[in-house]
C-alpha positions in Angstrom: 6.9 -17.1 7.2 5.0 -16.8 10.1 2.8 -14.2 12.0 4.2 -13.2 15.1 2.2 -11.0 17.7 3.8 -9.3 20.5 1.2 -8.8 23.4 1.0 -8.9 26.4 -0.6 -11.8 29.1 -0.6 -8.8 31.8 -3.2 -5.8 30.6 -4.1 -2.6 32.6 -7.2 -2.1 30.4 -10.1 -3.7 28.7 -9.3 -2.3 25.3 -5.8 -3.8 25.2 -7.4 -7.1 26.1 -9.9 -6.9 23.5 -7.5 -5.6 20.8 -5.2 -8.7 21.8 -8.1 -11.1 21.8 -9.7 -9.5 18.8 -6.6 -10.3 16.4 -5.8 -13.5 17.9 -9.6 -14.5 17.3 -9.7 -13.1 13.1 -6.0 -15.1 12.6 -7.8 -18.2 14.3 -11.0 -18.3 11.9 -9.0 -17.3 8.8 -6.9 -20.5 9.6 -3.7 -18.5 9.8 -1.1 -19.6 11.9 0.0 -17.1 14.0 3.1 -17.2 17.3 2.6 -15.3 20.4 5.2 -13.5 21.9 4.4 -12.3 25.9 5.9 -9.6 26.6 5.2 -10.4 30.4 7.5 -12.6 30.4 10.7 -11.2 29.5 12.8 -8.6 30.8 13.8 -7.4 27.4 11.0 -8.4 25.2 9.2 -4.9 25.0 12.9 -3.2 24.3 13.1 -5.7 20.9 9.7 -5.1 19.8 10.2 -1.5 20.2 13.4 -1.7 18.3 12.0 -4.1 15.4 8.9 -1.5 15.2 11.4 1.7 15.3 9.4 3.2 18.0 10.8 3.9 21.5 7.6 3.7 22.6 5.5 1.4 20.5 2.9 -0.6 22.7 1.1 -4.4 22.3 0.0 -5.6 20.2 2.5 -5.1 17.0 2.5 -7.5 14.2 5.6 -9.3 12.1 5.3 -11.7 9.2 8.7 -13.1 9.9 10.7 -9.8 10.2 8.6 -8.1 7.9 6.6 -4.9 10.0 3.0 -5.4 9.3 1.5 -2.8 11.7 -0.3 -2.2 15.0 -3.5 -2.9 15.8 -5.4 0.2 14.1 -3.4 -0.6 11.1 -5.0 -4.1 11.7 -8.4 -3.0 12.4 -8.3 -0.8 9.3 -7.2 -3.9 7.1 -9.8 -5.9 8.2 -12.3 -3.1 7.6 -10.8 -3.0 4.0 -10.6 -6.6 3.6 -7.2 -6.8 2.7 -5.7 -8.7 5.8 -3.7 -10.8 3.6 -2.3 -7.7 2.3 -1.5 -6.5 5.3 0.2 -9.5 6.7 2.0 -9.7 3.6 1.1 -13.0 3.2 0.5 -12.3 -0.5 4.0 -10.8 -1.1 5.3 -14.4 0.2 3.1 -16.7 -1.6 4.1 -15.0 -4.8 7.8 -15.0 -4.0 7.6 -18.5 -3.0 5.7 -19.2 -6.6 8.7 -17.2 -8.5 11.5 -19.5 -6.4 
């Protein structure tokens, strides 16, 4: 699976920008490959990552291992805090699937 972030390119504010950039940079030193998804650059972009979070009005950043909901940035934060960011990206559920296949 892969992490997907949807953020956005575009900010209005200096904490959206450093919650983008501070996820982006934690994924990059812990080797894990991560996809971006701008929302600035599609019409309908924020409309599916509101749907696939189940929140009309869910902002960037939101995270996705595959389809799988991992959380907002908070729910990021607080997983780093905890150090259980593997946890929380699920990549643990999918390593242990992909040992039972």
């Amino acid at each position: 699976m892969v992490i997907t972030i949807y953020y956005a390119s575009i900010t209005a504010t200096s904490t959206l920008e450093s919650r983008q950039s501070s996820i982006i940079n934690c994924l990059a030193s812990l080797k894990i490959h991560y996809e971006l998804i701008d929302l600035s650059t599609g019409q309908g972009l924020l409309d599916e990552m509101r749907q696939k979070v189940g929140d009309p009005k869910a902002m960037a950043p939101q995270i996705f291992n595959g389809d799988q909901y991992c959380g907002d940035f908070e729910a990021f934060d607080k997983a780093v805090e905890e150090k259980k960011i593997k946890e929380f990206l699920k990549l643990e559920t999918c390593q242990n699937q992909s040992q039972k296949d």
